[in-house]
C-alpha positions in Angstrom: -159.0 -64.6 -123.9 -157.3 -66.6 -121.4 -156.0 -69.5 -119.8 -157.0 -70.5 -116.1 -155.4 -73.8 -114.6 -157.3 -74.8 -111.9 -155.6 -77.8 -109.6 -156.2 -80.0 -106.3 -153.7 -82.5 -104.6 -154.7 -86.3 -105.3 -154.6 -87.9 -102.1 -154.1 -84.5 -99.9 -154.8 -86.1 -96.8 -151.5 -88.6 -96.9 -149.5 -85.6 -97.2 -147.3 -84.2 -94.3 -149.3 -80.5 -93.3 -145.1 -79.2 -94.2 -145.9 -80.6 -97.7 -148.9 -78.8 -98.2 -147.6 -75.7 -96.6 -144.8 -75.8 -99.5 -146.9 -76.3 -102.2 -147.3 -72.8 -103.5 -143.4 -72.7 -103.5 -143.6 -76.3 -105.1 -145.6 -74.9 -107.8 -143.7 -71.7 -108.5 -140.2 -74.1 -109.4 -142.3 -76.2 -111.6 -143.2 -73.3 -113.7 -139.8 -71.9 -113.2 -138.7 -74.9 -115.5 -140.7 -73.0 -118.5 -140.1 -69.5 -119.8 -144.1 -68.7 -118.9 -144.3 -65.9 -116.3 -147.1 -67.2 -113.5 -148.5 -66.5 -110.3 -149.8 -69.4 -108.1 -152.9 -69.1 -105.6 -152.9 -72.0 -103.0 -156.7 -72.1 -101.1 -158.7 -74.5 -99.6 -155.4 -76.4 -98.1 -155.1 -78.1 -101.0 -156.4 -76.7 -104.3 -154.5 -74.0 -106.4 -155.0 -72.1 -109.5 -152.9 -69.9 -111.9 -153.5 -67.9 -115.0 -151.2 -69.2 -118.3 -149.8 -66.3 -120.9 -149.7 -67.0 -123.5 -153.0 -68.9 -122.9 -152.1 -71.4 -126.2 -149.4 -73.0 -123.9 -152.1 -73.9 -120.8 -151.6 -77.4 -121.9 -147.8 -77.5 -121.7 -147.7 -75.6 -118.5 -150.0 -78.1 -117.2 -147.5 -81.2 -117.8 -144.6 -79.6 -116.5 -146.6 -78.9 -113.1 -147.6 -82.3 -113.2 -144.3 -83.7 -113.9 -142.8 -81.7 -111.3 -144.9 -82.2 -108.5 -144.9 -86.0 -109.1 -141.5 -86.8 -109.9 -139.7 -84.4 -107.8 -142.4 -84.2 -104.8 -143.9 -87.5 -105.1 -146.9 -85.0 -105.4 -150.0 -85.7 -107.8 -152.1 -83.7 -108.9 -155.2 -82.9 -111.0 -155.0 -79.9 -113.4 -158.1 -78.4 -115.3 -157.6 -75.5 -118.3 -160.7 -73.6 -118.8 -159.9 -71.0 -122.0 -161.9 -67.9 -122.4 -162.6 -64.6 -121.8 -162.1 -62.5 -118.1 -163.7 -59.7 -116.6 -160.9 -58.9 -113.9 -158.1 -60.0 -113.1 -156.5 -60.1 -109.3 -152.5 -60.9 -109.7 -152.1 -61.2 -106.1 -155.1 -63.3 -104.9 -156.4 -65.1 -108.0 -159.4 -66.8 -106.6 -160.9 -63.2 -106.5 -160.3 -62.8 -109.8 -163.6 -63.0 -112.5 -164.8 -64.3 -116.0 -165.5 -67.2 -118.0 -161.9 -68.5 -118.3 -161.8 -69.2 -114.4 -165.3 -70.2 -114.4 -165.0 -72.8 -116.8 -161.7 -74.0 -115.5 -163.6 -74.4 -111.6 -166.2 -76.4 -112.8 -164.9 -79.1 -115.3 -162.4 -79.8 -112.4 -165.2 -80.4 -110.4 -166.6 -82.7 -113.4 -163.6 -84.4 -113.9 -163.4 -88.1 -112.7 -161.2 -89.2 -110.7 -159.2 -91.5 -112.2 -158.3 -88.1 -114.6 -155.5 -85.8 -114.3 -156.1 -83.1 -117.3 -159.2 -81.7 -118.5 -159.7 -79.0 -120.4 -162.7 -76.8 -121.4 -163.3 -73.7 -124.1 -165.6 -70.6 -124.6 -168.7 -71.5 -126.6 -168.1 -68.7 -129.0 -165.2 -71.4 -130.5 -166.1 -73.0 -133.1 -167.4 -76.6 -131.8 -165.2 -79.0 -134.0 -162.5 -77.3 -132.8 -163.4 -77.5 -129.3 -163.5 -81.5 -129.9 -160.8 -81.6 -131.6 -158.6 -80.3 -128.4 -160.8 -82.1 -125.9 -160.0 -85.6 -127.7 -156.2 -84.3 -127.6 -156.5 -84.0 -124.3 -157.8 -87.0 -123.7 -155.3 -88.8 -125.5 -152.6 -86.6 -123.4 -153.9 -87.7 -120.5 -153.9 -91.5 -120.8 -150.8 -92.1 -121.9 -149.4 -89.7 -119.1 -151.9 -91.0 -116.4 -149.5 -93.7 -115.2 -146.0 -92.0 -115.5 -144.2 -93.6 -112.4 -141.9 -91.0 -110.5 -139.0 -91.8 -112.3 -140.5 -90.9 -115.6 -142.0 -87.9 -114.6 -138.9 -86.8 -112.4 -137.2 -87.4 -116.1 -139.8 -85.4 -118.1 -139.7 -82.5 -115.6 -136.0 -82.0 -116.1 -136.6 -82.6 -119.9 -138.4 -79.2 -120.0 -134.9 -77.6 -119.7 -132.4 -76.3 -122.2 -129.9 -78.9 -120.7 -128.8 -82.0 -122.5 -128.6 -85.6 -121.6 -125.9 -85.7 -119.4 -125.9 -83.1 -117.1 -129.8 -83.5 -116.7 -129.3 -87.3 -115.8 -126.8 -85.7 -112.7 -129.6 -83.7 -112.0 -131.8 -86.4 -111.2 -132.0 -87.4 -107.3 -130.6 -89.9 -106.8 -128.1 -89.0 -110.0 -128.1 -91.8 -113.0 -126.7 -92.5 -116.0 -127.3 -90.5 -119.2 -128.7 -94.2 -120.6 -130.9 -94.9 -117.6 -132.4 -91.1 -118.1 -133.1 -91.8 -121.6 -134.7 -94.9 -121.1 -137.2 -93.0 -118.4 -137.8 -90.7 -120.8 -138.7 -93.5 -123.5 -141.0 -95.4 -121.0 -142.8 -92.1 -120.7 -143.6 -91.8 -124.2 -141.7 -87.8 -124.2 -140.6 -87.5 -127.6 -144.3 -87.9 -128.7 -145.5 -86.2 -126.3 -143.5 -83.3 -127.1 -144.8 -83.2 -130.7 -148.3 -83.6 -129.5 -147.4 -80.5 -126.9 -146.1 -78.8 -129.9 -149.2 -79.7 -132.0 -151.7 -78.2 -129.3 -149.8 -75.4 -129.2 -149.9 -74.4 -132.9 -153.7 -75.1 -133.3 -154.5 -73.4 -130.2 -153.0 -70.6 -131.0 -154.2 -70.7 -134.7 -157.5 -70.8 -132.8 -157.1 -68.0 -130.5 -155.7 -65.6 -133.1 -158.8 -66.7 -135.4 -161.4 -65.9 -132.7 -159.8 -62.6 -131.9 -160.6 -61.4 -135.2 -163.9 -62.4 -135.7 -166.1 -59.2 -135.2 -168.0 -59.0 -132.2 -171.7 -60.4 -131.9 -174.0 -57.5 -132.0 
């Protein structure tokens, strides 16, 4: 199986046409920030899509993005994850690529309101109360990260580093203190949404490994 994150710009039409032009190179420093190798596709002016490997850390990848692009870009954006299987894969134009995953991921980001930012959708061959289970996670992820202001997500973005307190909060445009990074962090809610992060990632993966044994339907 995999993970396909599909993506538009909220409000693309505000944007300068230099901001859009950048966004592929936007989106490739956000995932820089996590040890996931990915390969952006920008089409359509203003949508974009990637595939996530390991695909149990989809939901992760997803908040950094977001993070980034809004705090760092003043960028928002709407991310669906659509989990499942592929029939081919095209590295180097993405949107020609084929299979359930990337189906699955197109169409509940055309389903998603718009007041949303992160959706995510499964393979029916997964057990349904564990399909539930990570939707209502999801859920939960998303509206208490909805609102981050660009301060908090500028904070969170950086978070996703190895660096500590004090050289991230020099980091920070324009540079604060250590205190006034923590306190951005706080307001965002990232020390529980790092153990939810790390939750999704364990039962996802718990998931993934369980359906790849299960024998195949005849």
């Amino acid at each position: 199986m995999i993970a396909v994150l599909t993506g538009d710009i909220v409000g693309s039409q505000k944007l300068k046409p230099n901001e859009l032009a950048d966004l592929g190179q936007y989106l490739k420093e956000a995932s820089d920030l996590t040890d996931l190798s990915t390969c952006f596709e920008v089409f359509g002016g203003d949508r974009w899509q990637t595939t996530c490997h390991p695909p149990h850390s989809a939901v992760s990848l997803a908040t950094t993005i977001r993070a980034y692009l809004l705090g760092k870009k003043g960028i928002d954006t709407r991310i669906s994850i659509g989990i499942g299987d592929y029939k081919t894969i095209t590295p180097e134009k993405i949107s020609l690529s084929q299979g359930e995953a990337f189906v699955l991921s197109g169409r509940s980001l055309e389903d998603m309101p718009t007041d949303r930012r992160l959706g995510i959708e499964l393979s029916d061959t997964i057990p349904r109360a564990n399909i539930e289970l990570l939707h209502a996670s999801v859920c939960l992820l998303d509206g208490i990260t909805v609102d981050w202001t660009l301060k908090q997500s500028q904070a969170v973005a950086l978070s996703r580093t190895n660096l500590n307190q004090n050289e991230l909060s020099k980091k920070f445009e324009p540079p604060i203190s250590p205190q006034a990074f923590g306190k951005h962090l706080a307001s965002a809610k990232w020390q529980l949404i790092k153990e939810a992060l790390r939750s999704l990632e364990s039962g996802l993966h718990s998931i993934l490994i369980e359906q790849k044994s299960m024998p195949a339907k005849s």
